[in-house]
C-alpha positions in Angstrom: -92.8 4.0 -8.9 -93.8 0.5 -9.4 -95.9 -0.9 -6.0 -95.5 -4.6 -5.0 -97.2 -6.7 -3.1 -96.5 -10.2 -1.8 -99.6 -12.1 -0.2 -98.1 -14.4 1.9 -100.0 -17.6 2.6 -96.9 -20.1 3.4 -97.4 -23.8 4.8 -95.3 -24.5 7.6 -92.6 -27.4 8.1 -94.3 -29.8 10.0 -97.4 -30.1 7.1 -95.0 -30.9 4.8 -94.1 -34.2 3.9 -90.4 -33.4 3.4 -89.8 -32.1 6.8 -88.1 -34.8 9.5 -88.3 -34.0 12.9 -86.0 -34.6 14.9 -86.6 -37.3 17.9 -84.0 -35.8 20.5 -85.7 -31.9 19.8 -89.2 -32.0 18.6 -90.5 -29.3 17.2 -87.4 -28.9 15.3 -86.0 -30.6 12.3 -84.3 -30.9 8.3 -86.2 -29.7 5.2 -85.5 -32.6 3.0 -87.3 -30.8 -0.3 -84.6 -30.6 -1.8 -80.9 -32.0 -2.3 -78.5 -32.1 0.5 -76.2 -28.7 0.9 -72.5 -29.2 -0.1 -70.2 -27.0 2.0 -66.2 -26.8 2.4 -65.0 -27.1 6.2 -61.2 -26.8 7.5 -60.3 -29.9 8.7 -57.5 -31.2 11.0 -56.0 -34.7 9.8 -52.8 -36.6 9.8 -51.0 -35.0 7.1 -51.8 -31.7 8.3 -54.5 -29.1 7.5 -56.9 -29.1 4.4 -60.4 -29.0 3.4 -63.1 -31.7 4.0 -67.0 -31.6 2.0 -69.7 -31.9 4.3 -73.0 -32.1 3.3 -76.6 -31.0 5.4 -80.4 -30.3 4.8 -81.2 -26.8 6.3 -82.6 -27.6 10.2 -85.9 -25.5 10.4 -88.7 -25.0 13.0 -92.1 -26.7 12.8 -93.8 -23.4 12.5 -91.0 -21.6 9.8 -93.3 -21.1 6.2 -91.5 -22.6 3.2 -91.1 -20.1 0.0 -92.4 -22.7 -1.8 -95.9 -22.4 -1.4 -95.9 -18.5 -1.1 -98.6 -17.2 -3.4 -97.3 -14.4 -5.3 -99.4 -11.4 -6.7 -97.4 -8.8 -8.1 -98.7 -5.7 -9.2 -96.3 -3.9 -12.1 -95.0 -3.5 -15.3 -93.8 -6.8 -17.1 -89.9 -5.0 -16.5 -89.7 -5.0 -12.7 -91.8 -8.3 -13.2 -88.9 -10.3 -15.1 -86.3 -8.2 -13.2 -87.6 -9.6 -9.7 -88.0 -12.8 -11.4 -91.4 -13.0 -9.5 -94.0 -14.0 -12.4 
């Protein structure tokens, strides 16, 4: 059996320069790292039902840890390395 360990030293939101708080609920706020989400919503309109694309930046906590800056140390064989896409 392969053993695996994760050290875990992850920055939180409100260090990181992406991160917008939000004015009406601090301590709360939008990861802006990356791109917008696209997502598909029903929507009710004049010619009847359909679909409408909304798009969002994940809301986070000021204390949540970003996967980003985890520091990874895997202890394994190259195999379980590539298959956990973790190196």
């Amino acid at each position: 059996m392969t053993k695996i360990i994760i050290s875990a030293t992850a920055n939180a939101c409100r260090e990181c320069e992406a991160w917008s708080e939000s004015p009406a609920n601090p301590g709360n706020g939008q990861c802006r790292k990356h791109p917008p989400q696209a997502a598909l919503v029903p929507q009710q309109g004049i010619g009847g039902a359909g679909l409408a694309v909304v798009s969002y930046w994940p809301e986070t906590r000021a204390g949540d840890g970003c996967f980003e800056f985890f520091d990874k140390q895997l202890y394994g064989d190259e195999e379980t390395q590539e298959q956990l896409k973790l190196s």
